[in-house]
N, C-alpha and C positions, 0 to 999 in steps of 0.2 A: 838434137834435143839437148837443152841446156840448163844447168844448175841454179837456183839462184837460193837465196834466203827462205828456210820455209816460212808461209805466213802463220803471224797467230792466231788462235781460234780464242777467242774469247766468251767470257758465259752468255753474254748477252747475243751475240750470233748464236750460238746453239738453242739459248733460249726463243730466238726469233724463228730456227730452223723449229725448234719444234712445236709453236704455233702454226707455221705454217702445216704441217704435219699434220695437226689438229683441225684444221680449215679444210683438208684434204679430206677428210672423210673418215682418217686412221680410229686406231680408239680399239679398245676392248668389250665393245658393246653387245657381243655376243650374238650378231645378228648373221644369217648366210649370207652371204657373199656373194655376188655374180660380176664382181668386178675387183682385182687387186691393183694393189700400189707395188711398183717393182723399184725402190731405191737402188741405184746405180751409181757409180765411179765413173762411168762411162758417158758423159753428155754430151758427145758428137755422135752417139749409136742410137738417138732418141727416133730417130726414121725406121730403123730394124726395128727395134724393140715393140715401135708404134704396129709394124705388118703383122709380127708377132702375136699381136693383142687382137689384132682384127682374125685373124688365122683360129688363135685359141677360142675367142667366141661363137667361133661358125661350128670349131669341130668337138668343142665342150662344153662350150655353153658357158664359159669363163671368161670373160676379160682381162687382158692386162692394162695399166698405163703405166708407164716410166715415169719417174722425177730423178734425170739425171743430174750429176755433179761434175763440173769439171778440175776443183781442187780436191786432192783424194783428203790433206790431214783436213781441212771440215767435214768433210763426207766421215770420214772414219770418227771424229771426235761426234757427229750427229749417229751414225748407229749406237753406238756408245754409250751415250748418252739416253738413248732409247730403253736401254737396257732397266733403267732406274724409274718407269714411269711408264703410267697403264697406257702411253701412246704407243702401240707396237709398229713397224713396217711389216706388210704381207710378205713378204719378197725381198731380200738383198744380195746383195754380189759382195763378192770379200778373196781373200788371199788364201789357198793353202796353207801347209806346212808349219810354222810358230803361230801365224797369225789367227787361224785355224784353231790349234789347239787352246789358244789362251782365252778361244769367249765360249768353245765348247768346254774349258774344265770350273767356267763360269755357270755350268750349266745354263747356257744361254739359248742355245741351238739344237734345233728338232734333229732325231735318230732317223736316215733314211736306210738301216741296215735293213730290212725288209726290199724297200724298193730297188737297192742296190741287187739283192741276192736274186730277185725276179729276174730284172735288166742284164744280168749275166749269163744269168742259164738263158735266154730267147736269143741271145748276142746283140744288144743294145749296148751294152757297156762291156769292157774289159777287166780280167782282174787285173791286168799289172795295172790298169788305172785306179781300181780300187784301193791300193795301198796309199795313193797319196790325200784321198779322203776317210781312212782308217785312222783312228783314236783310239786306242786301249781296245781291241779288236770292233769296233764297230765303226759304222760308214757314218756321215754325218754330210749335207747339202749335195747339189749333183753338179756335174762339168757345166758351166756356163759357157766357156771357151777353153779349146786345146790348142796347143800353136808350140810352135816349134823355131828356134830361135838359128839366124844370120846374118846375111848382107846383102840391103837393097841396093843396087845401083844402078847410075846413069848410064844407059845405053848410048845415048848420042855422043856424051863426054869421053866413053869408054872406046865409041868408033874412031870419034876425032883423034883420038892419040892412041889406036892400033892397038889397042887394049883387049887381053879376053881375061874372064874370072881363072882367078886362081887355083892349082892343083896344090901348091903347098904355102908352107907360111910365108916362106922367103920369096916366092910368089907374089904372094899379099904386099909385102913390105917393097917391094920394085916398083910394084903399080905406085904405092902410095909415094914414093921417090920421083917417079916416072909425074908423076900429076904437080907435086911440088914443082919441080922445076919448071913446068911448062902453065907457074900461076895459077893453078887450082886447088882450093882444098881438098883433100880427099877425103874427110873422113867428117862428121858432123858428130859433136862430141858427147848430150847425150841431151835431154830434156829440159825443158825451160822452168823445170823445179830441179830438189832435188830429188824427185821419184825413184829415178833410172840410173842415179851416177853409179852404180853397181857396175853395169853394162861392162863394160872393157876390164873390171878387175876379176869377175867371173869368167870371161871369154878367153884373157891370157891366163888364171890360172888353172881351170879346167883343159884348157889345150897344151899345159904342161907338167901339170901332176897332178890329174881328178883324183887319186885319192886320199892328198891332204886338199883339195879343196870339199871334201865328203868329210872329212876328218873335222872341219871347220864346225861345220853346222849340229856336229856333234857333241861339240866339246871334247872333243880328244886331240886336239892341235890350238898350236898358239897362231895369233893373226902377226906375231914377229917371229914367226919363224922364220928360220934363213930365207927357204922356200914363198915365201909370201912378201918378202921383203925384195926376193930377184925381179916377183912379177912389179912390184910397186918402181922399180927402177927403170924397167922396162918401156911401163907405161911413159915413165917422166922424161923418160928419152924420147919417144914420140911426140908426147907435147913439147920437149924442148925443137924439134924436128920444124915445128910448125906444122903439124902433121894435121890439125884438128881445129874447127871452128873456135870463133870467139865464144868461151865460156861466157861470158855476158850478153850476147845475142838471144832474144829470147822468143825469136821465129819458130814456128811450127816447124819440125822437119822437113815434112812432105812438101812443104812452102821454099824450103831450101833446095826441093830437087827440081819444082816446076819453073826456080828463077837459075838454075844452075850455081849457087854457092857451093855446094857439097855434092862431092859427086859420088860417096857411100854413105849410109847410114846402117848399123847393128842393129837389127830388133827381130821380134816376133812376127809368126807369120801375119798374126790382123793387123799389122801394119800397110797390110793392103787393101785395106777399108781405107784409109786415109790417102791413099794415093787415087784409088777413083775415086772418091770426092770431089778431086782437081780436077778430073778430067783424061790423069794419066792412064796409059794402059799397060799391062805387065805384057813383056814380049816388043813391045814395040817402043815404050816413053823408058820403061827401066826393066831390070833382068833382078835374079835371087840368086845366091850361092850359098851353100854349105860354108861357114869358117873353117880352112883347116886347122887342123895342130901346129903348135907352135913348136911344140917335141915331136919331130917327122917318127919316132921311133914307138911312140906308144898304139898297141893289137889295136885298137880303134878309135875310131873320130869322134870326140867328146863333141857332141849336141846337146843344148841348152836346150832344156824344154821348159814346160808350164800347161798349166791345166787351173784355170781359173774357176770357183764355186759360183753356186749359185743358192741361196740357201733361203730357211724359214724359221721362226725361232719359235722356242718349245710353249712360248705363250700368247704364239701369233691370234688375230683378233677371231679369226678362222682356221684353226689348223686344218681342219680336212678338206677344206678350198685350196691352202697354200700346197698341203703334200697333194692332192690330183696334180694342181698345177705344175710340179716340179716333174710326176710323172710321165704327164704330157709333154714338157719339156723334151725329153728325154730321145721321145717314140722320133722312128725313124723318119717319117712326116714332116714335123718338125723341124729337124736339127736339117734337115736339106736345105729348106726353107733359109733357116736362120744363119747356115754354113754359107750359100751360096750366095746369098743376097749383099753379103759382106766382103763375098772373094774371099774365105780362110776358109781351114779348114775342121772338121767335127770329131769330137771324142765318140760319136756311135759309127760301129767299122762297118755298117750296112748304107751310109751316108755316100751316093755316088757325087763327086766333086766336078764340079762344070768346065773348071777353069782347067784345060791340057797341064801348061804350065804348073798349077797351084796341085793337080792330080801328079805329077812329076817328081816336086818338091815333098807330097803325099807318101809314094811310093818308095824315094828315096830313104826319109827320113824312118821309114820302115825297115830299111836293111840290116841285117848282122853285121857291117860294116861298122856302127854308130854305138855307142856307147850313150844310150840316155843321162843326160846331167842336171839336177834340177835348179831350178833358178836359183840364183841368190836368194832372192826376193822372202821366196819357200821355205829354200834351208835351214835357215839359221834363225831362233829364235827371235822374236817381236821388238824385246830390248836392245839384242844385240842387232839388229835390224837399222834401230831406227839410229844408232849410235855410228854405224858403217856408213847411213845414208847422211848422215850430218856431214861424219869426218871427211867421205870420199867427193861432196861434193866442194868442202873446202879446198880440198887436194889438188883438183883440175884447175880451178885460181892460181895457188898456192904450192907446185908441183914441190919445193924445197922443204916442205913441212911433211913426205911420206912417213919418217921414222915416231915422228907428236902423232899423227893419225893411225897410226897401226896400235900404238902403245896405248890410243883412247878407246880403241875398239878393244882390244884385249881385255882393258879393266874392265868394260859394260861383259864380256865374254866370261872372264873369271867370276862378278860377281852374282850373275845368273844361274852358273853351273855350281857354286857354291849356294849362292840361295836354293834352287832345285836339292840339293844334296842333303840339306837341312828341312826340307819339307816344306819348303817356302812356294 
């Protein structure tokens, strides 16, 4: 996955997105529902989404249909946008953590604290998953997807040069040497936007001091701290390695594993929706590992999680169509359904997983061994978000420019927390 330029949204797209909106049947007409609109970021999941839809109607008498997106900033600038105009969406997918809080203190987003507190006492949902959909003590949209972040890679690349996944970092780092010399990239660098360019600056600094990279997203640490400035050299040492695809490559990942360019890729578990797609299989085309630490020394293995929403907004055209629907969402029915048919796996722990392998990675990632770490993506406030995802995906271009990029994210980071402080 690779970096490139984000695009601009202009008014006139958004305004054309929300006609079509309007053509779609949206609107605040106030009429029951027997059928919603599910806006998505996700528009290669329009086949799930679509079973889904047929699934809910049989067993609720509800419909769903998707209108997926495959650029998230138009997708994000279209919800948004939504907000200002009696066009509502039933249904939308969105980000935890800043992104999260900034359109619920909008009052933008339906309260599913009721639904939450059901789903937990029956054991649908969990509380430590609760806290990452809590706002000022209340729950707000429910798990769209949970996943748990690693390394896909090439099994056949991996056989052909005597390869098995890593126990330690310096493990890691051999393979990636071992593949170098023998004309292979090892490692595919991140997204064909800049969505993702987070990927590797979370992963090395979470595998070596998760608690200034927690200190980050709080504002209680500078992004040039000594500490964040080892991981930023680090990385640019890999890149100077040749360790990483061409950043300007703007191939699908998974497309990179089925032509053999890259023989790892970092991502989330539903990265395995994308690999059967092609046709590959887990176990037999590619393998998953846990990243280890980059600091052998630290009590547990910092794991990259995530936990993606799925929400309804407080003046949805139908709210008590949207919140069944989310409820249903939720039921163990369901989330089997929705977990399996995609190969990932489900935030309801009554969700038995099909795939050995993906039940493996399941179980693992469950152990007291792990130290849960949440995404980048999550952590850290909306502005300093987007200000990280600008600078880090110049960075991978640009590797000589870490100290400008650290020092641009700190000003969006100081003036946030200083805004916040002042009631902003």
């Amino acid at each position: 996955m690779k970096p490139s330029k984000r695009p601009r949204v202009t008014a006139l797209s958004i305004g054309a997105a929300m006609l079509a909106l309007a053509a779609c049947g949206g609107g605040g007409s106030g009429e029951k529902k027997t059928e919603l609109k599910l806006y998505n970021d996700k528009g290669g999941w329009t086949q799930y989404f679509d079973q889904m839809g047929v699934k809910s109607k049989q067993e609720i008498g509800l419909g769903m249909k998707p209108v997926g997106y495959t650029d998230e900033p138009s997708y994000t600038a279209f919800i948004k946008a939504s907000f200002r105009t009696k066009v509502k969406p039933d249904l939308f997918t969105w980000s935890t953590g800043g992104r999260l809080e900034e359109i619920v203190r909008q009052k933008q987003v339906s309260d599913t604290t009721a639904l939450w507190q059901e789903a937990v006492k029956n054991g649908d949902l969990t509380q430590a998953l609760a806290k990452y959909y809590t706002i000022d003590g209340k729950q707000y949209c429910v798990p769209l997807n949970t996943a748990y972040w690693g390394m896909f890679y090439d099994k056949k690349v991996f056989a052909k040069h005597g390869l098995e996944p890593p126990k330690t970092w310096n493990d890691l780092m051999k393979i990636a040497e071992t593949l170098k010399s023998k004309g292979q990239v090892p490692f595919q660098h991140t997204t064909p936007t800049s969505l993702f360019s987070f990927v590797w600056f979370e992963q090395l600094l979470a595998g070596t001091d998760p608690d200034l990279y927690e200190r980050l997203g709080s504002g209680k640490a500078s992004f040039t701290d000594p500490g964040v400035v080892k991981v930023m050299e680090q990385w640019k040492s890999m890149i100077d390695k040749g360790w990483f695809s061409n950043p300007g490559d703007k191939a699908d990942p998974a497309d990179h594993f089925k032509t053999g360019k890259a023989a790892m890729v970092s991502s989330g578990t539903w990265f395995n929706t994308s690999m059967t797609q092609r046709g590959l299989k887990q176990g037999k085309d590619y393998g998953f590992f846990f990243i280890p630490n980059v600091d052998p020394a630290l009590p547990k293995r910092s794991l990259i999680f995530e936990s993606g929403p799925l929400c309804s907004l407080r003046k949805a055209a139908d709210s008590e169509a949207s919140a069944k629907y989310l409820k249903w969402w939720i039921s163990p029915g369901a989330q089997e359904q929705w977990a399996n048919s995609r190969g990932d796996v489900s935030g309801n722990p009554k969700v038995k997983v099909a795939d050995p392998d993906l039940d493996r990675i399941t179980k693992d990632a469950a152990g007291d061994q792990n130290r849960l770490v949440l995404r980048f993506f999550e952590a850290v406030p909306a502005p300093v978000l987007t200000a990280a995802l600008d600078g880090l995906s110049g960075f991978v271009v640009k590797p000589d420019t870490y100290m400008k990029v650290l020092q641009d994210i700190q000003k969006a980071n100081e003036d946030y927390w200083k805004n916040k402080a002042n009631g902003g």
